[in-house]
N, C-alpha and C positions, 0 to 999 in steps of 0.2 A: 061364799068365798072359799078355794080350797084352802085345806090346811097342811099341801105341800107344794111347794117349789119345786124346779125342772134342775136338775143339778149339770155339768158338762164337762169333760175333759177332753184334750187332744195332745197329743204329742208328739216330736218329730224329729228327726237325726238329722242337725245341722252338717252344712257341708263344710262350714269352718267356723273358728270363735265368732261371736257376734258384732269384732271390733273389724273383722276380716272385710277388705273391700268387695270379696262378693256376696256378702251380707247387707250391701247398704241399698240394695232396692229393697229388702223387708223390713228393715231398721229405719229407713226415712219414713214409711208406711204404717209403720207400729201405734206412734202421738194419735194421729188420723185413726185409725182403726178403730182403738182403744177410745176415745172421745167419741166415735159414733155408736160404738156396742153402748156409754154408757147415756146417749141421748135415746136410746131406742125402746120404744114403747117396749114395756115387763121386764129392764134388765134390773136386778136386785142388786149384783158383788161380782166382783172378780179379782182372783188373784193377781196381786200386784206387791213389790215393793216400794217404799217412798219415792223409787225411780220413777214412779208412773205404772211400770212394766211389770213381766214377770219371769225376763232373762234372764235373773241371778240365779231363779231356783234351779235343780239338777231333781228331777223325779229319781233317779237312780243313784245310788253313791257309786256306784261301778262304772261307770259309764256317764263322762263329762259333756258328751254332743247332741244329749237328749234335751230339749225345750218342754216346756208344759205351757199351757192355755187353761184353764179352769174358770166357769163363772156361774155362776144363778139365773135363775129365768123366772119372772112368773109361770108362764106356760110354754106349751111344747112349739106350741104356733107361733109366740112370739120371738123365740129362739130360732126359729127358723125364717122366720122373716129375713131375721139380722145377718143367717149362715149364705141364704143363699139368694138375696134379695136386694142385698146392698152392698155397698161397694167392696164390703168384706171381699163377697163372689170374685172382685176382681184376682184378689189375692188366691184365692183356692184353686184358680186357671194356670197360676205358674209355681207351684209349689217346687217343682224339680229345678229351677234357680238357686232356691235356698237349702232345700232340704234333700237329703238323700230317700232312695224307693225304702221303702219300713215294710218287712216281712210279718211282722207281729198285728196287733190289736193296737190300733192307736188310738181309737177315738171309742167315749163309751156317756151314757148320758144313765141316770140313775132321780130317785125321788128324795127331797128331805124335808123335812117338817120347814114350817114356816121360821122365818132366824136361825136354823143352823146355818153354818160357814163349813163346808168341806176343807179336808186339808188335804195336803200333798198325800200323806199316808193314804187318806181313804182313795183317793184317786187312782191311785196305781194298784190298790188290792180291788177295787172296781173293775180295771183294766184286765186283771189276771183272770178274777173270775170269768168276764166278760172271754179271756179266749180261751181258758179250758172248757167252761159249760155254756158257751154260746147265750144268745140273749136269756134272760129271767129277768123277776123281777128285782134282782140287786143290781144288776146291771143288762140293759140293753143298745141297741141303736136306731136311727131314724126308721130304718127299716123293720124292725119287730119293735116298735114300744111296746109297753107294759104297762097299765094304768097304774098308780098307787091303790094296794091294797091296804086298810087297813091295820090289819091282824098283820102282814107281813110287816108293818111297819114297823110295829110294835117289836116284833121279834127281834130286833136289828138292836145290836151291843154297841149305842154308837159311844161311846165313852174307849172303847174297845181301841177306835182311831187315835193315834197320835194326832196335837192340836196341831189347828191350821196356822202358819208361822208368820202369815200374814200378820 
């Protein structure tokens, strides 16, 4: 059994509040979503508030139209299963209903020991690295993973993150 988890972030510049009626084909879809990623074979955690969701949080304090998604995976395949296998996919076909074009690094997948909980913090300094120094092993994407290394493991200050607020 390994002794790290698939960790995951995405992020995405809404087109308007999430109370906004052209929000409500991603908002009726959300319950759905979120109740299948946690039916699906290796999903560990996801951020959420008691709302169910995890529209309240703002990855940015600068910037209030940024959405966050964050969850755990046992493995890389079963996280993929769920991206782009299930009905998720349907949702990732019309992202530009809800969400504005994102110049930046939106999406970054990273490794954590078994029972850690990523937090918003580690998520977004994931993200940074992930666009100044392209995929490595702190942070990569579907297309260059990175296996976990031990020894790199090790070296990682995870106390370093602010906790996850979940």
């Amino acid at each position: 059994m390994s002794r790290y988890h698939i960790a995951q972030v995405n992020i995405g510049k809404v087109k308007a509040p999430v109370e906004h009626p052209i929000m409500d084909g991603f908002m009726s879809r959300l319950n759905e979503i979120n109740a299948l990623a946690e039916r699906t074979p290796g999903f560990v955690w996801r951020l959420q508030t008691p709302a169910g969701n995890a529209t309240a949080y703002r990855p940015y304090k600068d910037d209030d139209s940024i959405l966050i998604n964050m969850s755990v995976w046992e493995t890389i395949d079963s996280l993929k299963m769920y991206v782009y296998s299930s009905a998720h996919a349907e949702l990732l076909r019309q992202p530009h209903e809800w969400f504005e074009k994102f110049s930046r690094i939106y999406m970054a997948l990273w490794w954590v020991p078994v029972g850690h909980i990523p937090s918003v913090d580690e998520a977004t300094k994931r993200l940074a690295h992930l666009e100044k120094h392209g995929p490595t092993q702190f942070a990569f994407t579907f297309k260059a993973v990175f296996q976990a290394e031990e020894e790199f493991q090790r070296s990682i200050d995870w106390v370093s993150f602010e906790p996850c607020p979940a």
